[in-house]
C-alpha positions in Angstrom: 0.0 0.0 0.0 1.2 3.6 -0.1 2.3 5.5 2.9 0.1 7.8 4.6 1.5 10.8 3.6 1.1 9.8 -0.3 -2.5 8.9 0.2 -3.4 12.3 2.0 -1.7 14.2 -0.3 -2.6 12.6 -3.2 -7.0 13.1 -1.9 -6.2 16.6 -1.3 -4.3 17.6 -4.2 -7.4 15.7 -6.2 -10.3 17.6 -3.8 -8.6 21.1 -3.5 -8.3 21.3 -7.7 -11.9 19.9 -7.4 -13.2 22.8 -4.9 -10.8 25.5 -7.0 -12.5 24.6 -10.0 -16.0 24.6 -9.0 -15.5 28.1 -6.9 -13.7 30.0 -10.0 -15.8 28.3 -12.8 -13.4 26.2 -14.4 -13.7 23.1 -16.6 -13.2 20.6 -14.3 -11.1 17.6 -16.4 -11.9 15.1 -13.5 -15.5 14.4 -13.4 -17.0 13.5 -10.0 -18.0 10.2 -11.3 -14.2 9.8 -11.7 -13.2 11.6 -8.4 -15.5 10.6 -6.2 -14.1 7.2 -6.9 -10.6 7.4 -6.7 -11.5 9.7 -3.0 -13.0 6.2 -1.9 -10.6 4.1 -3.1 -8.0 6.2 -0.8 -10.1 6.6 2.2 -10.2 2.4 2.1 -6.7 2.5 1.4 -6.6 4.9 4.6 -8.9 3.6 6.9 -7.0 0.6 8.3 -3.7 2.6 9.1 -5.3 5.8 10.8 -2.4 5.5 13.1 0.2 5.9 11.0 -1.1 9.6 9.4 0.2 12.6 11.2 -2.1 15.1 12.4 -1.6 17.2 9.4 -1.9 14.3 7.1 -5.2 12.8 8.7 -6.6 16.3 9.2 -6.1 17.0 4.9 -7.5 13.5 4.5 -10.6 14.0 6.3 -11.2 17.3 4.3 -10.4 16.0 1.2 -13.4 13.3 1.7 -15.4 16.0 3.0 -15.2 18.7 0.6 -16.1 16.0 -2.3 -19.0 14.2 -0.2 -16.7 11.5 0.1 -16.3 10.8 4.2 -18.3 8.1 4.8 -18.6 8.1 8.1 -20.5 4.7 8.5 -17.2 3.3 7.4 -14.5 5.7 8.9 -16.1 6.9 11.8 -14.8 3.5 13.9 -11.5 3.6 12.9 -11.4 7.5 13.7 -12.4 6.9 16.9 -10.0 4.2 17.6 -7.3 6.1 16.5 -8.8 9.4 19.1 -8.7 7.4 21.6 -4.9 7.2 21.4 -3.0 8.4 24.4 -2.2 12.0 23.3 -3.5 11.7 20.2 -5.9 14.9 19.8 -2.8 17.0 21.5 -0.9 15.9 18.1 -3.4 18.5 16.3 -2.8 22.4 16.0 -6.2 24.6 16.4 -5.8 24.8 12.2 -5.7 21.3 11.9 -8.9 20.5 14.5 -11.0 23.3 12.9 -10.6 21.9 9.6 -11.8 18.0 11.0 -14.5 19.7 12.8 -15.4 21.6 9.6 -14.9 18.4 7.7 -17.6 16.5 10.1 -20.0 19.6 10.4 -20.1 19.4 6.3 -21.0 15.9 6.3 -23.2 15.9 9.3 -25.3 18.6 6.9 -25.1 17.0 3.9 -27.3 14.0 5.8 -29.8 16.0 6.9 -30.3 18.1 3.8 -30.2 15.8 1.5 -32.8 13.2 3.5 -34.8 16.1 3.7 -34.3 16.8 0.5 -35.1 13.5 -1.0 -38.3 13.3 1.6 -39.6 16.6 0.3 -39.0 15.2 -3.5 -41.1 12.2 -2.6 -43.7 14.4 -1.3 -44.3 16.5 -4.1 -45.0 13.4 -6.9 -48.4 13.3 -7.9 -49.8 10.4 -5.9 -51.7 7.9 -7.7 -55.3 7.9 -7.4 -57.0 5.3 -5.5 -57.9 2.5 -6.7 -62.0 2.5 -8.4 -64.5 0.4 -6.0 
């Protein structure tokens, strides 16, 4: 596998030309159906060796996946725990890098509560079907 440094590096080199693109208007050459992808594929990659990321490292990582809907918390949110729990671990992070995870957490935490909503309201407005004749 690749070292932890290569695999948050490489997700936020790939999110941050994402979220520059999309905020200046640019042709984006990497589509998200080929992003969003290759963001999972790292975070799996990733999720197994939490330990071994520096603060830095894990704290790009986790916005990386978040800025590109990609944190999937169902699957990392166990191992980020584990790796919290660590004596010492959360003293590792500068206020930078702990704003940014908290940021990171706070965008997916809305993301599932907009877009449930979202996707409840959608449901709601279709036409029903009429009932069925006697």
């Amino acid at each position: 596998g690749f070292e932890a440094r290569h695999l948050a590096n490489g997700a936020w080199a790939l999110a941050r030309w994402q979220r520059h693109c999309r905020l200046h208007g640019l042709a984006q050459e990497c589509k998200p159906a080929v992003c969003r992808p290759a963001l999972r594929a790292l975070a799996s990659e990733a999720s197994g060796r939490l330990q071994d990321f520096k603060a830095r490292e894990l704290s790009r990582l986790l916005w990386a996946l978040a800025s590109q809907a990609c944190l999937r918390l169902r699957d990392l949110a166990p191992a980020i725990l584990h790796d919290f729990h660590r004596p010492a671990r959360l003293h590792e992070f500068d206020s930078e890098e702990l704003i940014s995870m908290i940021t990171s957490f706070a965008w997916m935490l809305e993301r599932g509560v907009w877009e449930r909503r979202k996707r409840h309201m959608h449901s709601m407005a279709r036409p029903r079907p009429p009932p069925p004749a006697p």
